[in-house]
Backbone as ProteinMPNN parsed JSONL, in Angstrom:
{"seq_chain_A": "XXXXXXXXXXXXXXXXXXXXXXXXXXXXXXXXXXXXXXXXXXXXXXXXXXXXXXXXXXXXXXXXXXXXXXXXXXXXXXXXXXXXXXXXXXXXXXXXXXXXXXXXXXXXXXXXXXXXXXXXXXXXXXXXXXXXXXXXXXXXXXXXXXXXXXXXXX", "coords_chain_A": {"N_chain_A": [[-23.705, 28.513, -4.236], [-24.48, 28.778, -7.761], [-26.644, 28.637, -9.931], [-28.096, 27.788, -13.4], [-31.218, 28.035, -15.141], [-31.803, 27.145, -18.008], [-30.222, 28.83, -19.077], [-26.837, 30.456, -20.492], [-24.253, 27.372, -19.584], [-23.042, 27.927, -16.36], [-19.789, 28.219, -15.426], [-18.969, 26.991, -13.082], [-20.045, 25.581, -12.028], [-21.22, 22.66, -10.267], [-22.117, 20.459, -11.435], [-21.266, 20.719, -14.114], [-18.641, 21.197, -13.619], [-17.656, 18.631, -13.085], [-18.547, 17.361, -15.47], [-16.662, 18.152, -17.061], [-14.353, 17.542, -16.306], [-14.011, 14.977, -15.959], [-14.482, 14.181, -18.809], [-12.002, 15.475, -19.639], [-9.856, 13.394, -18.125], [-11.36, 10.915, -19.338], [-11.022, 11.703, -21.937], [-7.71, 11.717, -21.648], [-7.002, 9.13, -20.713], [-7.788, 7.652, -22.768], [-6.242, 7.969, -25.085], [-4.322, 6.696, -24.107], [-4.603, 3.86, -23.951], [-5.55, 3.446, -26.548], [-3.454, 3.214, -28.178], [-2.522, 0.784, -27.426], [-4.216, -0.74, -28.749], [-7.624, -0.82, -27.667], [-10.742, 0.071, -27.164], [-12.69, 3.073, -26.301], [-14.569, 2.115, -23.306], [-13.347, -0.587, -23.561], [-11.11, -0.478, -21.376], [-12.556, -0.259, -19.166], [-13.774, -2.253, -18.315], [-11.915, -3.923, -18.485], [-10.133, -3.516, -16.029], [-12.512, -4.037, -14.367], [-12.689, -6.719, -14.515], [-10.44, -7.655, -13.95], [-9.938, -7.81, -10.916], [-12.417, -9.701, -10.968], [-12.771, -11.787, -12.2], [-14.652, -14.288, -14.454], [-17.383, -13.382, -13.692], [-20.379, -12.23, -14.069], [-21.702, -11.097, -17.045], [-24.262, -9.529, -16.834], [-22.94, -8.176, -14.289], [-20.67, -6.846, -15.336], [-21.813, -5.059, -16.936], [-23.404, -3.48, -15.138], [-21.621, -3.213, -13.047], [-20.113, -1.531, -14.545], [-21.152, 0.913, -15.724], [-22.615, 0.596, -17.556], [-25.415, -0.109, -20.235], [-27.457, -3.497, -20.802], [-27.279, -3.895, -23.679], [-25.285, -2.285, -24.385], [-22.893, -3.628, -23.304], [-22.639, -6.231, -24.361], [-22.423, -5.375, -26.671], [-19.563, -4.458, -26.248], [-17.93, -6.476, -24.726], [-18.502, -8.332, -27.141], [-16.813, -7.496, -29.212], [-14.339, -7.204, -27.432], [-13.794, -9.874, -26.977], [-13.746, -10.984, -30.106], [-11.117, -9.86, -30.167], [-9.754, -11.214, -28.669], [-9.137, -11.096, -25.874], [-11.051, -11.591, -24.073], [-12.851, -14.342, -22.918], [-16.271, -16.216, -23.109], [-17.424, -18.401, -21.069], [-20.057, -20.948, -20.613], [-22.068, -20.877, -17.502], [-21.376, -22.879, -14.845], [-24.088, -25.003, -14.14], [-26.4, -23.384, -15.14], [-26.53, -22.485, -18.099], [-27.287, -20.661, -19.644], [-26.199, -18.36, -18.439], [-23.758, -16.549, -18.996], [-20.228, -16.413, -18.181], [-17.327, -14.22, -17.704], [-13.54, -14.192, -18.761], [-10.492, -13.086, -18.522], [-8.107, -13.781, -20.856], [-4.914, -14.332, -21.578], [-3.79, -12.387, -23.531], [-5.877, -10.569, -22.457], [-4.722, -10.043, -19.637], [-2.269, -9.154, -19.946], [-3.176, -6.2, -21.183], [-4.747, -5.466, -19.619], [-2.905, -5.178, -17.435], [-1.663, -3.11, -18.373], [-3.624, -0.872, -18.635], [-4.605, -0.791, -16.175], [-1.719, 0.742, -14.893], [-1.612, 2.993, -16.873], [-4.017, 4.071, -15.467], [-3.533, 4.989, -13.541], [-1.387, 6.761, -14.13], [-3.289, 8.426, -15.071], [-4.432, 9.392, -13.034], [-2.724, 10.272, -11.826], [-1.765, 12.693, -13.072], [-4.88, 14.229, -12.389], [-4.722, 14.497, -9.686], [-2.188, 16.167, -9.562], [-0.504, 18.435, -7.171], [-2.091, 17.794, -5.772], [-2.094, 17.143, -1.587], [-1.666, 14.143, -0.178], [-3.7, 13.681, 1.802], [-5.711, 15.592, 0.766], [-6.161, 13.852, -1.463], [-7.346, 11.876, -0.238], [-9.681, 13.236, 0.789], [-10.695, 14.011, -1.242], [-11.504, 11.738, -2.748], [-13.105, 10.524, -1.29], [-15.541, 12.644, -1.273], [-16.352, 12.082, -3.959], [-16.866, 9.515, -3.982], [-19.363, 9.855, -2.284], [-20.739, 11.331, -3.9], [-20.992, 10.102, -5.896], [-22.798, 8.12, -4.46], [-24.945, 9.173, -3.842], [-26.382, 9.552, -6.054], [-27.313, 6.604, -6.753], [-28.496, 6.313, -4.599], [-31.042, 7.691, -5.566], [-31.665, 6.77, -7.22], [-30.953, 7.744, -9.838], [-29.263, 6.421, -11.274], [-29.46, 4.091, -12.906], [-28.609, 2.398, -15.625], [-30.002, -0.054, -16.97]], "CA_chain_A": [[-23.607, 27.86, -5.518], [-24.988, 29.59, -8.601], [-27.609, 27.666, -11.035], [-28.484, 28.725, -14.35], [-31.802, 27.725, -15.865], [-32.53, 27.727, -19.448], [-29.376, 29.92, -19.468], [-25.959, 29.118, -20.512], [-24.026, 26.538, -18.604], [-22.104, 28.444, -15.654], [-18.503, 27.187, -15.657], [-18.027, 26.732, -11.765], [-21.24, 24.63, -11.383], [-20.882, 21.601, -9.79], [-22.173, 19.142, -12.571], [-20.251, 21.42, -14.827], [-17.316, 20.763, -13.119], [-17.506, 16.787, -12.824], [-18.539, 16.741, -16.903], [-15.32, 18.557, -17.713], [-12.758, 16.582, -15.166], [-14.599, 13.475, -16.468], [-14.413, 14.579, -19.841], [-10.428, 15.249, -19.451], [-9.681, 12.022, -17.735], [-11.714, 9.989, -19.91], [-9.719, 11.557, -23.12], [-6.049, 10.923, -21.317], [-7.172, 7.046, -20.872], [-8.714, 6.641, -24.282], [-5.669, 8.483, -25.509], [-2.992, 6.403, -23.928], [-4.964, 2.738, -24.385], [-5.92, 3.386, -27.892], [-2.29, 2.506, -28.785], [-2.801, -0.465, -27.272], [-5.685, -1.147, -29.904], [-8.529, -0.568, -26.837], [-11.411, 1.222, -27.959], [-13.398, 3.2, -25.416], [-15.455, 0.898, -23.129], [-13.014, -1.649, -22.817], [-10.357, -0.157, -20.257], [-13.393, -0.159, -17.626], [-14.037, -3.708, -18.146], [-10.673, -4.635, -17.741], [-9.982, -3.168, -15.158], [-13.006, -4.6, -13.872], [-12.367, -7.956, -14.674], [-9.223, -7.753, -13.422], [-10.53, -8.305, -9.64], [-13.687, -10.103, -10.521], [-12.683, -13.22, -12.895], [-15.75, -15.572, -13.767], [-18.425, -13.172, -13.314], [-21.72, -12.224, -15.546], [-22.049, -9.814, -18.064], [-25.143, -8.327, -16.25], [-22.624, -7.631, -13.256], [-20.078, -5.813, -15.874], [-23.129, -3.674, -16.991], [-23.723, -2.605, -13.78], [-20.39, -1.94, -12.47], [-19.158, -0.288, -15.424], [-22.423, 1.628, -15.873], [-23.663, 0.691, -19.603], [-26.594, -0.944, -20.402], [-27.101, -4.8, -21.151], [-26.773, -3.875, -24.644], [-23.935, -1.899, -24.753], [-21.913, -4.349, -22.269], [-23.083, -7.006, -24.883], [-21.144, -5.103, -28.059], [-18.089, -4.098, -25.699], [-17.504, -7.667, -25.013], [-18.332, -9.393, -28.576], [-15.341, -7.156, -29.137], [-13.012, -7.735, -26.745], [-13.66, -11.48, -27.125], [-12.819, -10.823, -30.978], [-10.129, -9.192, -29.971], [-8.486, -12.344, -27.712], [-9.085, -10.051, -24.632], [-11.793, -11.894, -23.039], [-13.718, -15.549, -23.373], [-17.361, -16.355, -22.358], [-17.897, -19.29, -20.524], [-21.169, -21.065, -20.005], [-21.778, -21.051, -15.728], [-21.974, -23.89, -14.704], [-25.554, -25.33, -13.725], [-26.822, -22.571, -15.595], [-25.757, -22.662, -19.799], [-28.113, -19.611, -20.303], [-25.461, -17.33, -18.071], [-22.001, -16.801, -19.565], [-19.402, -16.104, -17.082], [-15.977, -13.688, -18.56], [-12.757, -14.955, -18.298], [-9.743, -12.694, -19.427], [-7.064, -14.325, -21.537], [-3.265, -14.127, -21.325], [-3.666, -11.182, -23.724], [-6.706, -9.278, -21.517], [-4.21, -9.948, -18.321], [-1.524, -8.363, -20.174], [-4.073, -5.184, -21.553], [-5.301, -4.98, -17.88], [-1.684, -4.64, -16.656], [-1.396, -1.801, -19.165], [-4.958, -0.34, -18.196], [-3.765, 0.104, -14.463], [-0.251, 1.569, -15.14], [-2.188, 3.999, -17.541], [-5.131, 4.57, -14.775], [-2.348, 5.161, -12.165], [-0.873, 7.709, -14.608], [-3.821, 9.502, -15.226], [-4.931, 9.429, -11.694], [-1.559, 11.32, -10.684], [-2.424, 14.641, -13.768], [-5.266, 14.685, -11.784], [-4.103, 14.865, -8.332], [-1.061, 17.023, -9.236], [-0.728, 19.537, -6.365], [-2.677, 18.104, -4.245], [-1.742, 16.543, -0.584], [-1.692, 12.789, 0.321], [-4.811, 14.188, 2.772], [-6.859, 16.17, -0.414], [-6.501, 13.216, -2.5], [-8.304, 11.09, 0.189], [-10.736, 13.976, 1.066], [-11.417, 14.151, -2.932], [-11.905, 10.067, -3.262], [-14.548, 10.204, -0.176], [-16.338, 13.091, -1.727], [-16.806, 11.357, -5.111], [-18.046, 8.49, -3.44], [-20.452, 9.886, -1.522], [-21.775, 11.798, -4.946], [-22.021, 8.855, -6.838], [-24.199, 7.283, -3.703], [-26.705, 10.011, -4.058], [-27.31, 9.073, -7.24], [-27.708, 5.741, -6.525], [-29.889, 6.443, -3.671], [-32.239, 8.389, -5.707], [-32.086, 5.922, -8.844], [-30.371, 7.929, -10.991], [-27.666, 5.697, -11.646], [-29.754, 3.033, -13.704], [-28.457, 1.545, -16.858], [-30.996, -1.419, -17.274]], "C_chain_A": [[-24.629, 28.487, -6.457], [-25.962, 28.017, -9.448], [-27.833, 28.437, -12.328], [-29.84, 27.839, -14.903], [-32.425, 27.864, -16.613], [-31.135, 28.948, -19.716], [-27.884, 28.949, -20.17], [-25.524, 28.705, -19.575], [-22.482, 27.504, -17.559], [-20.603, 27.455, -15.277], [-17.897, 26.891, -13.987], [-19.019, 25.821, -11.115], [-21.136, 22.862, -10.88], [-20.957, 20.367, -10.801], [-20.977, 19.929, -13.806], [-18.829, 21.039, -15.022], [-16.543, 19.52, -13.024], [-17.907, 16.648, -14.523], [-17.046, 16.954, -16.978], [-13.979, 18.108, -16.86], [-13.178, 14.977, -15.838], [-13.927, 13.164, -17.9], [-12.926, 14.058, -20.277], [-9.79, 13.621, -18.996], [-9.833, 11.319, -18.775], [-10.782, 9.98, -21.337], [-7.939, 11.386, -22.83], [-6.077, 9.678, -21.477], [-7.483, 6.75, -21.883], [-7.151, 6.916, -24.939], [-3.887, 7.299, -25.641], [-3.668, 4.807, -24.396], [-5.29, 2.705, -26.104], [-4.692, 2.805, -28.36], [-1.92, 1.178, -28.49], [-4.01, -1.122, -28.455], [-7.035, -1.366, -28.821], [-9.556, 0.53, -27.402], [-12.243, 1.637, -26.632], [-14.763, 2.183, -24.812], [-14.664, -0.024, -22.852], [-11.983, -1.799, -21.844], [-10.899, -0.503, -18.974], [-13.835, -1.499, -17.481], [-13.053, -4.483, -17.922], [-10.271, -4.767, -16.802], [-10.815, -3.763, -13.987], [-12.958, -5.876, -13.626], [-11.236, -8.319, -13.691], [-8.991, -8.368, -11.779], [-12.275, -8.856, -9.592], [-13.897, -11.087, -11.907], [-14.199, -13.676, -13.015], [-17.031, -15.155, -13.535], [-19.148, -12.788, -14.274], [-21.883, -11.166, -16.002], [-22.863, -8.871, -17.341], [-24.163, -7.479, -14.839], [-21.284, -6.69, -13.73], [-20.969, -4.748, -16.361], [-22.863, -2.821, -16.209], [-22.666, -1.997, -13.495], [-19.229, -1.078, -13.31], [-20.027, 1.134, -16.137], [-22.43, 1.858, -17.663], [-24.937, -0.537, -19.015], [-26.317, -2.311, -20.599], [-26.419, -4.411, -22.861], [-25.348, -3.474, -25.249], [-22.317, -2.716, -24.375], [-21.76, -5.824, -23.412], [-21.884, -6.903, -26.341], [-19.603, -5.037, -27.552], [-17.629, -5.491, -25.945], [-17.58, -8.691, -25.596], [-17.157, -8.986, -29.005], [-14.356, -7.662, -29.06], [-13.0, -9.332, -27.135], [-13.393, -11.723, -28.793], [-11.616, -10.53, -30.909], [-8.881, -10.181, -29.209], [-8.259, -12.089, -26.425], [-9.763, -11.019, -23.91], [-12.151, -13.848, -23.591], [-14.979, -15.898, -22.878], [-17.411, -17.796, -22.343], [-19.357, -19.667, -20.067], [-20.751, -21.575, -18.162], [-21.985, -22.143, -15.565], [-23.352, -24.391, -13.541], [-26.717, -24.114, -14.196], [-26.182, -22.165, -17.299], [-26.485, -21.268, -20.16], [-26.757, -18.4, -19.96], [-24.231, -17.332, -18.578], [-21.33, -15.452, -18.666], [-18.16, -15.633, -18.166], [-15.071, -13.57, -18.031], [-11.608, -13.757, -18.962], [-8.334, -13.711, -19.8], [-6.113, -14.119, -21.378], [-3.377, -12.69, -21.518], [-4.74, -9.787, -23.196], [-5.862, -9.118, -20.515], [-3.013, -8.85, -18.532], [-2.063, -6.715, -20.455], [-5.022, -4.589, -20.096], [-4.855, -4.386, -17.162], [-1.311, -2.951, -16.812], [-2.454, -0.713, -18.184], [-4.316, 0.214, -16.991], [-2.577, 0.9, -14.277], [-0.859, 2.817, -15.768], [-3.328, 4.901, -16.204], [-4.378, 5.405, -13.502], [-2.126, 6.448, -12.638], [-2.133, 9.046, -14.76], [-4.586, 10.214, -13.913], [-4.148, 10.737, -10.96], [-1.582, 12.668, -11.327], [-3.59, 14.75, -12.874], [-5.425, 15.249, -10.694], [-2.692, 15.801, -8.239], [-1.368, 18.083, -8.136], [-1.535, 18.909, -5.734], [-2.145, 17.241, -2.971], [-2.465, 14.923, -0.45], [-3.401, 12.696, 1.033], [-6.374, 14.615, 1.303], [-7.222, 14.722, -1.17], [-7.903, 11.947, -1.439], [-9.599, 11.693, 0.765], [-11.667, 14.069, -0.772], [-12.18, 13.036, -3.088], [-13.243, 10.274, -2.188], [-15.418, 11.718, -0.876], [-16.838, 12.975, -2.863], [-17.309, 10.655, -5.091], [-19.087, 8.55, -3.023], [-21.025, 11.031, -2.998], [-22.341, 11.008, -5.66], [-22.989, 8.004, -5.742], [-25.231, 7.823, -3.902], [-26.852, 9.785, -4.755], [-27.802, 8.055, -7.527], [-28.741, 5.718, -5.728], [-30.947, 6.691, -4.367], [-32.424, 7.971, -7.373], [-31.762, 6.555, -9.885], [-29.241, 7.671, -11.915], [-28.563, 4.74, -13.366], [-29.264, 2.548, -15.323], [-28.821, -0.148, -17.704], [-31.455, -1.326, -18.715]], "O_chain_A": [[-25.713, 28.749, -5.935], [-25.793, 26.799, -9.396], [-27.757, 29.666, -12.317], [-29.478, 26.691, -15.164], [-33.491, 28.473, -16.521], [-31.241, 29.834, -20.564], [-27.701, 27.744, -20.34], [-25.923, 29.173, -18.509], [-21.324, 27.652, -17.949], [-20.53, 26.27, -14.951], [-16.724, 26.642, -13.706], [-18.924, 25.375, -9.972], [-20.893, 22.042, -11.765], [-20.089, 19.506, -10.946], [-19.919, 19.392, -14.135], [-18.134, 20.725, -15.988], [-15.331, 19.33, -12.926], [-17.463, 15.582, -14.951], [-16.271, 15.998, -16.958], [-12.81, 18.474, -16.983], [-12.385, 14.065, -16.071], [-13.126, 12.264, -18.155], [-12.572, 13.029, -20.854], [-9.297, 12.879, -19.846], [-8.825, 10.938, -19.369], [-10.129, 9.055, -21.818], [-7.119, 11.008, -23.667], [-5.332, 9.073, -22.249], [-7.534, 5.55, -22.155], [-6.731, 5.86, -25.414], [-2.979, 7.141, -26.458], [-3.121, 4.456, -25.442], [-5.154, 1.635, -26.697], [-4.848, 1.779, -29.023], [-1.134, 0.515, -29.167], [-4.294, -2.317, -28.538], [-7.673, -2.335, -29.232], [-9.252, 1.59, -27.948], [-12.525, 0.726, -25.854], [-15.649, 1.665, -25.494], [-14.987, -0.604, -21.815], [-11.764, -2.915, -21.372], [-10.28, -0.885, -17.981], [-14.299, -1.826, -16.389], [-13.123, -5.547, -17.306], [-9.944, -5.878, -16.384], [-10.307, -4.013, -12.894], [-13.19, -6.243, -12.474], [-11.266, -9.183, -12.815], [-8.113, -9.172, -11.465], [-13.114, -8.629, -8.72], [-14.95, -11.136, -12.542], [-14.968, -13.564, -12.06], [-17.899, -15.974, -13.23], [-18.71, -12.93, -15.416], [-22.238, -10.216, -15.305], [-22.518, -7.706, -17.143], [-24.542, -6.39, -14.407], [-20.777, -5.916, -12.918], [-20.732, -3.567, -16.105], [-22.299, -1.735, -16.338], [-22.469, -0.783, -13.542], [-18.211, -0.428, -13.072], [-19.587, 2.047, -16.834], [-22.318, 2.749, -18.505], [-25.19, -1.289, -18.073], [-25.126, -2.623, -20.619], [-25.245, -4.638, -23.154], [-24.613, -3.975, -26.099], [-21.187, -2.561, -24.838], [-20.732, -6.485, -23.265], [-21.053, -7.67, -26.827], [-18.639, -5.43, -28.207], [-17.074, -5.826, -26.991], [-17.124, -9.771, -25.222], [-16.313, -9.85, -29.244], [-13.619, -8.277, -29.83], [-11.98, -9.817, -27.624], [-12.754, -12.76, -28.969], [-10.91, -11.052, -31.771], [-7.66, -10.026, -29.162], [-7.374, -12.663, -25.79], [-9.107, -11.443, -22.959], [-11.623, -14.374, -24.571], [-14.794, -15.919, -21.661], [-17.441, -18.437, -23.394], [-19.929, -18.924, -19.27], [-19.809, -22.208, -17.686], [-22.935, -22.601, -16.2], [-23.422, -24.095, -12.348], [-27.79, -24.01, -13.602], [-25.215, -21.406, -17.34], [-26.063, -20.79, -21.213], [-26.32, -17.676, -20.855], [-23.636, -18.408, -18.517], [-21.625, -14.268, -18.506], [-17.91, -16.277, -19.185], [-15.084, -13.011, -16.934], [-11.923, -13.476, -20.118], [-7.688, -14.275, -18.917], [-6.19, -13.182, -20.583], [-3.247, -11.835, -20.641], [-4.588, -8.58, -23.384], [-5.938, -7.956, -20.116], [-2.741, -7.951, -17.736], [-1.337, -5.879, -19.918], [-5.684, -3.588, -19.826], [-5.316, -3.521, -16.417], [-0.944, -2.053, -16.054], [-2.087, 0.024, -17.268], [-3.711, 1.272, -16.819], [-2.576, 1.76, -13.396], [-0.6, 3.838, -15.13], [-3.369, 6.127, -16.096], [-4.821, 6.286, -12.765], [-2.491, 7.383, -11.925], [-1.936, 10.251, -14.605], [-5.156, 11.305, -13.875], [-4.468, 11.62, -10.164], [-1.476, 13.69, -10.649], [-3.338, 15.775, -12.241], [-6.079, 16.278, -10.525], [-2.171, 16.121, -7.17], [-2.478, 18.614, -8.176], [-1.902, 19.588, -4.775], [-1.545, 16.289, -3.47], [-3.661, 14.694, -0.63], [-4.163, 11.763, 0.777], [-7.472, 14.104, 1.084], [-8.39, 14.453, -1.45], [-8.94, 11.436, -1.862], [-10.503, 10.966, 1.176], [-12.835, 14.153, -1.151], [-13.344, 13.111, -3.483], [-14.379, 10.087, -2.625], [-16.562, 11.274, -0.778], [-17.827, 13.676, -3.078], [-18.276, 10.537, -5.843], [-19.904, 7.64, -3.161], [-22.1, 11.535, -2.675], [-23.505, 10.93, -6.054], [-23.876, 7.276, -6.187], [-26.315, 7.279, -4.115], [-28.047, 9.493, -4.715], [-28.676, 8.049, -8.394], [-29.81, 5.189, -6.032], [-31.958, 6.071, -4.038], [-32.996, 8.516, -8.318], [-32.163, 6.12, -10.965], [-28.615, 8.265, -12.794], [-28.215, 4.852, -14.541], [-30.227, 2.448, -16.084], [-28.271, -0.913, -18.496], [-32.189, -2.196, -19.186]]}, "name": "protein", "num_of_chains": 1, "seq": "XXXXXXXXXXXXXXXXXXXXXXXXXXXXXXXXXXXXXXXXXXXXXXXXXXXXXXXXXXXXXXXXXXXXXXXXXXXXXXXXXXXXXXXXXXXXXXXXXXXXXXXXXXXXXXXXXXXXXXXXXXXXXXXXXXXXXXXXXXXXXXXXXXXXXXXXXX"}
């Protein structure tokens, strides 16, 4: 594996390689939800939501990797938007728990049909086998970065 430093950015470099697949991806999904009226940011919360009803802003932060703040504007948004609702928790009024609405369940549905779609341009050509050798080597990149705290968005 080649490095360059202080040079320009070699185009077969491993981070290289994961900006510009990222990159791609991320503009197919913004591309196809935008016509939904979705603005980047709130596909990954849907989606999230979607299997995790009821739970706390700080735990969409985290697992959508923004900050409190940014997780804070996404979903004043969406909850303009009719997408979401914040609930105070109960035995706790400070925490507000997010609930999606008819029209987030429907914008969720979308989200996954879209995530599906862009899932399969990426996997074109490859085997049933690659795609699950690809998914376990993505996972285990984003752990190292967790391991070694470079995940944080606090």
């Amino acid at each position: 594996m080649r490095t360059s430093y202080g040079g320009p950015v070699e185009p077969d470099t491993i981070h290289h390689l994961l900006l510009v697949a990222f990159s791609r991806a991320n503009h197919a999904m913004n591309a196809r939800t935008r016509d939904h009226g979705l603005m980047p940011g709130q596909p990954k919360v849907l989606e999230y939501l979607a299997g995790n009803e009821g739970c706390l802003q700080r735990d969409i932060a985290r697992a959508c990797e923004m900050d409190r703040a940014t997780a804070t504007g996404v979903l004043g948004r969406m909850e303009g938007m009719g997408l979401i609702e914040r609930r105070p928790k109960v035995g706790d009024r400070r925490a507000l728990e997010v609930w999606l609405t008819p029209a987030g369940w429907e914008a969720a549905e979308c989200v996954a049909r879209y995530g599906a779609e862009v899932d399969e341009i990426a996997c074109t050509g490859l085997t049933n086998e690659e795609r699950d050798v690809l998914a376990r080597l993505l996972v285990r990149v984003r752990d190292n970065f967790s391991e070694r705290g470079d995940d944080a968005h606090e």
